[in-house]
C-alpha positions as CSV (number, residue, x, y, z in Angstrom):
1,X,117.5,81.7,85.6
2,X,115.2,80.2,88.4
3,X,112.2,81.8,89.3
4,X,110.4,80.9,92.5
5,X,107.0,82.5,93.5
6,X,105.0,82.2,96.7
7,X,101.2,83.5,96.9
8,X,99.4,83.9,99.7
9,X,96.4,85.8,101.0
10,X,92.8,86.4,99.4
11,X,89.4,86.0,100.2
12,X,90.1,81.9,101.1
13,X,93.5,82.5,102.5
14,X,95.1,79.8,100.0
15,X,98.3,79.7,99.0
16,X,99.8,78.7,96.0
17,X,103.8,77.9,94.7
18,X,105.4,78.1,91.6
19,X,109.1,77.0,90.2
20,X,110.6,77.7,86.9
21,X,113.7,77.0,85.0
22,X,114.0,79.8,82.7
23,X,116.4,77.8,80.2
24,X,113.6,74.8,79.5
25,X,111.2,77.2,78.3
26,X,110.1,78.0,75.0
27,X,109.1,81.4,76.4
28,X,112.6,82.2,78.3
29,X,113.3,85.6,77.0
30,X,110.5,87.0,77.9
31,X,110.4,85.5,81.6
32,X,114.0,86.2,81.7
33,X,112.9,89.8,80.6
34,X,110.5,90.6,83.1
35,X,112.6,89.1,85.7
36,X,115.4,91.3,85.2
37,X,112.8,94.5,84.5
38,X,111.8,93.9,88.0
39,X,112.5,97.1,90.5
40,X,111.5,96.7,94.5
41,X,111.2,100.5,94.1
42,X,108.9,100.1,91.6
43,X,106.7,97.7,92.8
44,X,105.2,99.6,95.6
45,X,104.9,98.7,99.2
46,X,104.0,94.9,99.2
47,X,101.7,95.6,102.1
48,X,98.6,93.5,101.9
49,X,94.9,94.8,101.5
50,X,92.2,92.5,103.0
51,X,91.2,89.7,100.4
52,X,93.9,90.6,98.2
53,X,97.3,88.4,97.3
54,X,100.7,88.9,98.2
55,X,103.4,87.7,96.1
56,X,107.1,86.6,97.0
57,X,109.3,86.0,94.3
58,X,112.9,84.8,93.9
59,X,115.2,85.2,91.2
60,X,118.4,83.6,90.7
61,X,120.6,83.8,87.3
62,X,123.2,81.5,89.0
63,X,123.6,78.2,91.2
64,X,126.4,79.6,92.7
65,X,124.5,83.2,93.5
66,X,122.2,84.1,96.2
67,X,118.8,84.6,95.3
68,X,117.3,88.2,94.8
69,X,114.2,88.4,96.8
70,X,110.5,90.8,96.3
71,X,107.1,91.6,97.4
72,X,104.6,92.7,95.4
73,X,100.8,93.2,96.5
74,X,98.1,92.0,94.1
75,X,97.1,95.8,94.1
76,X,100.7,97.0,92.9
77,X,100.9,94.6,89.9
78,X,101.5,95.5,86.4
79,X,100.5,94.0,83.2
80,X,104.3,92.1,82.7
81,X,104.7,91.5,86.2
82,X,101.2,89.7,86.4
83,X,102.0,87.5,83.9
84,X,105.4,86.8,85.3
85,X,104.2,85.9,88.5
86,X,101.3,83.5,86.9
87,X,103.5,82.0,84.3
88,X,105.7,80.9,87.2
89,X,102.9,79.7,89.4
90,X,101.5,77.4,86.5
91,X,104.4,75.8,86.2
């Protein structure tokens, strides 16, 4: 699977990018996991608050598939889903 994440906002307005291979990771279950746990519904509006982040992520299983695409706002993040979203951007 291939994870891509996009941050933006904050206090600074910086923004930060993340890639990840799911199958070179000694950690892919989990990410794979959390990926696939992953609900738009769920994950509240994705509208910003002032000096908070906002957090596009991508998830493809396949080469051959279209990317699924979501928003999350810093303010609608979860405990999994935070770690998610910074494991990819550390990568």
């Amino acid at each position: 699977m291939i994870l891509k994440v996009a941050r933006s906002g904050g206090f600074a307005g910086l923004t930060a990018q993340g890639e990840l291979d799911t199958s070179a990771q000694p950690d892919s279950e989990r990410l794979e996991q959390a990926a696939r746990a992953l609900d738009q519904a769920r994950l509240g509006t994705g509208r910003p608050q002032p000096d908070r982040y906002v957090y596009r992520l991508q998830l493809q299983d396949r080469a051959d598939q279209d990317p699924t695409e979501l928003t999350v706002a810093e303010q609608d993040l979860d405990e999994e889903t935070a770690w998610l979203l910074d494991r990819v951007l550390r990568s």
